[in-house]
C-alpha positions in Angstrom: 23.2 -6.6 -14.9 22.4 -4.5 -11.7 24.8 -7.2 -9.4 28.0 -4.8 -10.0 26.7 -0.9 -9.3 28.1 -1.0 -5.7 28.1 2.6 -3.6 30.3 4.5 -5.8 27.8 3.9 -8.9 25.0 4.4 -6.1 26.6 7.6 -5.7 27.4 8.5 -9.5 23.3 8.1 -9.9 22.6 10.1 -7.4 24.5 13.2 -7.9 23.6 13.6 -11.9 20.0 13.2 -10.4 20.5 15.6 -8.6 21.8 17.7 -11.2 19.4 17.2 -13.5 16.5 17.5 -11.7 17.5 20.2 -8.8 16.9 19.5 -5.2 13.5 21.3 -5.1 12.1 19.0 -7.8 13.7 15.8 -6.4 12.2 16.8 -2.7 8.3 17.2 -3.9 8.5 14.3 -5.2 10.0 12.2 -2.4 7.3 13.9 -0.2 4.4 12.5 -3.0 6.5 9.2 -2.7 5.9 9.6 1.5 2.2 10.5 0.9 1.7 7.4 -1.4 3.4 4.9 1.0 1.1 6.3 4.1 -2.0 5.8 2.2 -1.2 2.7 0.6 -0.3 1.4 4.7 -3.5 3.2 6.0 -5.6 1.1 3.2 -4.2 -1.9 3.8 -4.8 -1.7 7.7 -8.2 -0.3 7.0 -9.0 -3.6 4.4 -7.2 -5.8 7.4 -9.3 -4.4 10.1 -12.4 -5.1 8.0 -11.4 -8.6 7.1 -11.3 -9.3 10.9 -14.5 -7.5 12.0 -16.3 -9.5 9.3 -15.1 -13.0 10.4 -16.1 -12.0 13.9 -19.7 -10.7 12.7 -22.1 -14.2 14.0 -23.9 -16.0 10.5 -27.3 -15.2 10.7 -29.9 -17.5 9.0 -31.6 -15.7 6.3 -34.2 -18.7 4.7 -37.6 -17.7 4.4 -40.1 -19.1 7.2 -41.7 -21.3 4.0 -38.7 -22.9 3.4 -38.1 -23.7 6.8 -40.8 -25.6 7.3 -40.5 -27.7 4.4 -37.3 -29.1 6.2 
């Protein structure tokens, strides 16, 4: 369905936007779009850096000093 726009229909879509909306309207919200693309990058770099930190963190035995010396 969406295989045929091509640039001109690009461009068709893009000017009644624009009129419709206005350019201050259509520019807040490309800045909230920005704002949501950094955070979503900042959390997943956060959750990555966390994921490494924990497999380099050494396994500690936690058994109980009873159960250790039933082995």
């Amino acid at each position: 369905m969406l295989n045929n726009i091509g640039l001109p229909g690009l461009l068709l879509i893009a000017v009644v936007v624009l009129v419709l909306f206005g350019r201050g309207k259509i520019s807040s919200l490309m800045g909230e779009v920005g704002k949501g693309i950094t955070a979503f990058k900042k959390g997943v770099k956060d959750s990555s850096e966390e994921i490494e930190n924990a497999s380099t963190t050494p396994v500690r035995d936690v058994t109980p000093e009873a159960e250790k010396d039933k082995v």
